[in-house]
N, C-alpha and C positions, 0 to 999 in steps of 0.2 A: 572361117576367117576368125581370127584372133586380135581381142585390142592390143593386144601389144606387139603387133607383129608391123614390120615395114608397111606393107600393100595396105594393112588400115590407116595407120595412120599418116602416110602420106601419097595414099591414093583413093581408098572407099569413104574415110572420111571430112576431108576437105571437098570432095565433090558430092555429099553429101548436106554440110554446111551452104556449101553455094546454091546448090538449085534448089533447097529450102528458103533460104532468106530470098534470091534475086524474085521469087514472084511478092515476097511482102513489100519490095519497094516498086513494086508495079501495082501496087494495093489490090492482090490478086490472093488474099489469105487463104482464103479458101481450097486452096489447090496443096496447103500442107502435109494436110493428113495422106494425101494422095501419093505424094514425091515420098513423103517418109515411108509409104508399104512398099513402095516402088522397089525403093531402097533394101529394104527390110528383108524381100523376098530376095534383091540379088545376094545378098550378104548370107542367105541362108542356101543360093545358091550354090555361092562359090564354097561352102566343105560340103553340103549335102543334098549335091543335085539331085542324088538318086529319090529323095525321101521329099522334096517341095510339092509333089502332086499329093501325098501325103497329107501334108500339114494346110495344102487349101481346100480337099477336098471333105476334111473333118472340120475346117474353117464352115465353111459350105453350110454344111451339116447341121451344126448347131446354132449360126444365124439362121438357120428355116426354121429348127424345133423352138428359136425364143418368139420368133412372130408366130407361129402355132398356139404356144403358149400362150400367147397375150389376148390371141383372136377366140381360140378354144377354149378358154379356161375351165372348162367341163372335164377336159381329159390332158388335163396337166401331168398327171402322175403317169400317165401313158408317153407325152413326149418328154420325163423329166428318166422313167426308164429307160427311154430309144438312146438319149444323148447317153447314159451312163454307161449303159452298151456297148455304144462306140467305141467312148473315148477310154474305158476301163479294158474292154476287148481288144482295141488297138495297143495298149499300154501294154498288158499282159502278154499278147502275143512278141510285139518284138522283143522287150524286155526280160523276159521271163521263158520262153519257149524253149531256148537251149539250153537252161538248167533246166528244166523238168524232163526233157529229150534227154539229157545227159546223167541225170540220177536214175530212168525210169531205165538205162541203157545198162547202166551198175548193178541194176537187179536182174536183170534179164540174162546179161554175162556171168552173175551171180550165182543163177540157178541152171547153166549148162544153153541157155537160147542164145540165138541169133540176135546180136543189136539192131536197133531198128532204124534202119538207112536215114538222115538227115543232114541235110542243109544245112548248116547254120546261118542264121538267121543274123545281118547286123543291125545296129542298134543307131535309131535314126537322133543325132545329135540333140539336146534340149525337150526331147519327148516327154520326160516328169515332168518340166515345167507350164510347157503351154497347153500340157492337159488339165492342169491343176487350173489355170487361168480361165480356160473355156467350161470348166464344170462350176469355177465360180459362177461368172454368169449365167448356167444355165441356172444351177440354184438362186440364185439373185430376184430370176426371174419369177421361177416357181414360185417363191414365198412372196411373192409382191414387195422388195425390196426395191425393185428398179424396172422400169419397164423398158422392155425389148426392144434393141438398135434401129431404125429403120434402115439405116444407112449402113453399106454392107462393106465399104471403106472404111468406114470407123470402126466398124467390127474386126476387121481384119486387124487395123492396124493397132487394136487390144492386145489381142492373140500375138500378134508375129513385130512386134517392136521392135527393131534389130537391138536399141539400149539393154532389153533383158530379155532376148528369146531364150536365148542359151542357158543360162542358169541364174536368172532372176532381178529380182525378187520380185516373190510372186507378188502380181497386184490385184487386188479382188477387184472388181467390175466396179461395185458400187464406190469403193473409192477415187478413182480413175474417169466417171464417167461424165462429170463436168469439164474436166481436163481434155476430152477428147472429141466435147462440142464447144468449147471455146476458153481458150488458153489466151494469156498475156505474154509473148516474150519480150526480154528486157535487155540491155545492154549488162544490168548488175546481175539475172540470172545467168547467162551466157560468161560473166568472168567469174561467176562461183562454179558454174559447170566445170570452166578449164584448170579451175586451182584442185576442184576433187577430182576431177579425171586426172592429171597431172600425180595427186596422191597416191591414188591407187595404180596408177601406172608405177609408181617407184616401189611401191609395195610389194609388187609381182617380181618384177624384172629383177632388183636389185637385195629386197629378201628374203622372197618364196623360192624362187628360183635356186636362191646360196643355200638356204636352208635343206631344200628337195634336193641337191647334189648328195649331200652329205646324207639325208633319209633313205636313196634309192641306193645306195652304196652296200650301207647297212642293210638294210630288208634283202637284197639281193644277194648277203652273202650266206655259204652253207650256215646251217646250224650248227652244224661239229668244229664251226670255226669263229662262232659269235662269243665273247665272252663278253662278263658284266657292264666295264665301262663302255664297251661299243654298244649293247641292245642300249642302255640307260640315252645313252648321248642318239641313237637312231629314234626312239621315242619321241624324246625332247625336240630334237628336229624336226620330226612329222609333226609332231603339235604345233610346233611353229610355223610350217608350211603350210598346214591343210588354216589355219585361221587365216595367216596375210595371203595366200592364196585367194580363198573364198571371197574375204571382205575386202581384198585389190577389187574383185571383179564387180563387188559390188558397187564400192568406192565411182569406178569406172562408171559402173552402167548407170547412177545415180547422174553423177559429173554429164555424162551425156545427157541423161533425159531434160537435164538444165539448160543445159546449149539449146536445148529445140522447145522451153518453155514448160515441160513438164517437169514435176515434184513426186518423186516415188516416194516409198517408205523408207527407211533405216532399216538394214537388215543384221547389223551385230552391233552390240552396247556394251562393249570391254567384258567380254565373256568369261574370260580366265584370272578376272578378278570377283568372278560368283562365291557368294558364300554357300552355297549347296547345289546340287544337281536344279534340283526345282528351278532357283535364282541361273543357274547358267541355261537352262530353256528359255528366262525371258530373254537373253541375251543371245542367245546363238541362232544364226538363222531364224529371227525373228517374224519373217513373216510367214516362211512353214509351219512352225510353231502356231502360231495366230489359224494357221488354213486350218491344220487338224482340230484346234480347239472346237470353231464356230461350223465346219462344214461336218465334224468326225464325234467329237468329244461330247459337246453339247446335244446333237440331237439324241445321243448313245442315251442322255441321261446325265449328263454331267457328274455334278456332285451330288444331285437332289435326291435320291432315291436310296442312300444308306451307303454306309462305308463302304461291304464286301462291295455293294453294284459300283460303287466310283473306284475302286482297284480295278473292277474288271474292265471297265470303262480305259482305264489309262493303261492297263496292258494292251487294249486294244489298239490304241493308237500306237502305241511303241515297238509295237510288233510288226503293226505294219508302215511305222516310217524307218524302221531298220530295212524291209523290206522295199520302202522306196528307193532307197540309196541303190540297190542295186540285186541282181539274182545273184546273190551267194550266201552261205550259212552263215561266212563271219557277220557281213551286215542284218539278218538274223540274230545273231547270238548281240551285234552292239546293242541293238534296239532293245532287247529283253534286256539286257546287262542297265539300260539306263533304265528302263520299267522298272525294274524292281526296285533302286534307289528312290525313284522316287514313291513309290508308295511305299516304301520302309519310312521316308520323308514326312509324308503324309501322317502314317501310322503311329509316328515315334513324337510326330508336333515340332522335328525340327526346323525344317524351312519356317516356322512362326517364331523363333528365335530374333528377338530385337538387332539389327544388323549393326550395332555396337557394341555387342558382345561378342570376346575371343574371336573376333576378326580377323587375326593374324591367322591364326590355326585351322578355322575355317576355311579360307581360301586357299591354304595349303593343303588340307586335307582334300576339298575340293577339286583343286588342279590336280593331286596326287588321282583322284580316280578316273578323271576326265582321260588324264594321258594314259592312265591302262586300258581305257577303251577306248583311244585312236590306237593301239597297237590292234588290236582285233579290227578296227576297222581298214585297218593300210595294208594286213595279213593277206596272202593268196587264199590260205582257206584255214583252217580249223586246227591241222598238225602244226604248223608255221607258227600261227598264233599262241599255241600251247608252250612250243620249242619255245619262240623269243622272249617269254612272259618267264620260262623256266631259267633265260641265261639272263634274264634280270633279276634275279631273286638267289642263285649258285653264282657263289662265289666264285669266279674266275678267275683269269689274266695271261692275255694270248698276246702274242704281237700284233702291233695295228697294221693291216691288209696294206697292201703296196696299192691298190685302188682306192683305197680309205683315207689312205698320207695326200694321193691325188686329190680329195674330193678337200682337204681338210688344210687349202690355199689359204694364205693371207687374207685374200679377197674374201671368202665363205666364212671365214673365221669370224672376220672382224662382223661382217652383215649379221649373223647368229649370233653372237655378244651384243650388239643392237637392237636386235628382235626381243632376246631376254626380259630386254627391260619393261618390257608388255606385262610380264609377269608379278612384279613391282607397282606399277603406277598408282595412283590412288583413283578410286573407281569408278569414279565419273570425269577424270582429265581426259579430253580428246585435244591434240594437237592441231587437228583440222578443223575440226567444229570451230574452235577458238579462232581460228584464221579465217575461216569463211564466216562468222558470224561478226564479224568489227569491219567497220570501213574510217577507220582513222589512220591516219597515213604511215604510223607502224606498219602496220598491219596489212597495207594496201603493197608495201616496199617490201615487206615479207614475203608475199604472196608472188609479184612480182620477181624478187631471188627465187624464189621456190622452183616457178616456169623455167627463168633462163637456168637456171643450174640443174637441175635435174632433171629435165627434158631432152637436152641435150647427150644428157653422163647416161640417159636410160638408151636414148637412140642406140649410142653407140655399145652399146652392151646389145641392143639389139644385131645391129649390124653384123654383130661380132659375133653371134650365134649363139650367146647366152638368152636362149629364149626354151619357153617349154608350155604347152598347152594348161588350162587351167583346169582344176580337176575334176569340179563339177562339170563339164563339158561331156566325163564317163556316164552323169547322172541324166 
């Protein structure tokens, strides 16, 4: 199921709202957490029934190894192993098992053998993320950061939150875990919920959606038929899609966890106004960023142990969060491609650059490298990515594609002229932020246009079948 899709929001989630509040005016609170996994599971039901026995019985799993933990504490490292196991084993296998089946098949056909019969294997929706979720906790637990749930409702409904099962953000245990033995909701959390869900709802719908017409146009067409200004402008689109994509969804899932009393993290902070690779990691999916650091980066050794070991340290990580994104080379080669900036970053002392200096240049230079590595990361695979990178850089000029002239409507046009101006603002302007953080009657009558106008203009774009899955939903 999809937030932007009709059946959410005008069937999963209004009957959601409702059998969550009618027991708090029967001052029956307690039965929240309950209604919300209720929920939680069918919403995960309805795209991926086949995989919810899945996702409860690794649920299962690592609420027994945290009470283990807590009760054993002798042989911690035994159940901190068994969970990583799992959840690492589960991940690897659906995630990864057909690229390795499929490259191990290349060599085999390579050297005169028989391919080796397989299944392919699908991929159970939101997998990256509510492993990352349930290994927080388990480490939470391990390091005596938090002690273990008793309650296996509240545990569940850590893991499986319909707000972010799918793609996030991720919420570590220890943040979260007052929030999920006793929350306040408000009438003013519940109208900040519907003004960011609302946002991010117009985000997707209205310029991810115009943007990604125009991207899959491009990327889709031969290489013998791409020339300059198409890759340049297919780039620039995918940039644009894959951020208001992403932080729509975040937007969204935040805007909800408000409606039902909960405060997630922020997960992007005007990213493509970074003044270097480094500064765009605090801002881009920031709270993957934050996982690797404290569960990956720091135990590695951080920075503490000398330069070459903190290079090696941050290739490690970057290797393997190209890696998380997905089984393929390209998202390999992104994640190496941002490793090495930034520890050239590191190496060279420029991310310690006073951020009032050559500012302008910076963030052009910046955004300039960012968007050559969302072309590698939009690539089907490694020729593709070579190709499009080559007809950005040769000169060309071909006629624009009779499906290109299609994608490149009034409508798409004018929403990516819109989008641009992302790339302009000054670095800490959030137009939402600003809106949801005032309650003076500006601001309240802004808020209010905002619903009635653009709730309605998004419906009906929905209606109308301008709708398209969000892309982390792949991850």
């Amino acid at each position: 199921m999809v937030f932007s899709s009709a059946i959410f929001l005008f069937g999963f989630l209004p009957g959601a709202i409702v059998a969550y509040y009618v027991p708090h005016l029967l001052t029956q609170r307690k039965l929240g957490n309950l209604i919300l996994l209720v929920f939680s599971y069918i919403f995960y039901l309805y795209g991926a029934a086949g995989f919810l026995l899945i996702l409860l019985l690794s649920t299962v799993a690592d609420y027994v190894i945290g009470l283990l933990m807590d009760r054993h504490g002798r042989r911690k490292d035994l159940w901190l192993s068994l969970s990583v196991l799992i959840n690492i084993g589960l991940l690897v296998y659906f995630k990864y098992a057909n690229f390795f089946v499929g490259e191990l098949n290349s060599v085999l056909t390579g050297l005169g053998f028989s391919p080796f019969e397989w299944n392919e294997v699908l991929l159970p929706i939101g997998i990256s993320f509510f492993t990352f979720q349930k290994l927080s906790y388990v480490i939470d637990v391990y390091r005596g950061k938090s002690r273990a749930l008793e309650n296996f409702v509240d545990f569940a409904l850590y893991v499986a939150n319909f707000a972010r099962l799918i793609a996030g953000p991720i919420v570590r245990f220890s943040y979260i875990l007052n929030q999920l033995k006793g929350r306040k909701e408000s009438w003013d959390l519940f109208f900040t919920g519907i003004l960011r869900f609302c946002w991010g709802l117009a985000k997707k719908v209205m310029i991810a959606n115009a943007c990604g017409q125009i991207a899959d146009v491009i990327f889709g067409t031969n290489l013998g038929l791409l020339d300059t200004k198409s890759a340049w402008l297919g780039s620039i689109a995918y940039t644009l899609q894959i951020y208001f994509d992403f932080s729509a969804y975040s937007d969204m899932a935040i805007g909800l966890g408000l409606m039902f009393g909960f405060t997630f993290p922020e997960n992007f902070n005007r990213p493509y106004s970074a003044l270097s690779i480094t500064d765009f990691w605090r801002r881009w999916h920031i709270t993957l960023s934050r996982w690797f650091r404290d569960y990956l980066y720091i135990p590695l050794g951080g920075n503490r142990r000398g330069d070459t070991r903190t290079c090696i340290n941050m290739a490690v990580v970057f290797v393997l969060c190209g890696l998380w994104h997905g089984a393929n080379w390209t998202f390999l080669l992104w994640g190496v491609y941002h490793g090495v900036f930034l520890i050239l970053e590191r190496i060279t002392g420029i991310r310690d650059v006073a951020p009032e200096k050559c500012r302008t240049a910076r963030r052009t230079v910046t955004l300039f490298i960012v968007t050559l590595g969302w072309v590698l990361f939009r690539s089907q695979d490694i020729s593709q990515a070579a190709g499009f990178l080559g007809a950005m850089f040769t000169a060309t000029d071909l006629p624009i594609s009779y499906e290109l002239s299609l994608a490149l409507n009034y409508r798409n046009v004018l929403f990516m002229v819109a989008a641009l101006t992302v790339f302009f603002m000054p670095r800490e302007f959030s137009p939402i932020r600003i809106l949801i953080s005032r309650r003076d009657p500006i601001s309240l009558t802004a808020g209010a246009v905002m619903i009635l106008l653009l709730l309605p203009y998004c419906v009906a774009l929905i209606v109308g079948g301008a709708n398209s899955p969000f892309i982390y939903y792949r991850f």
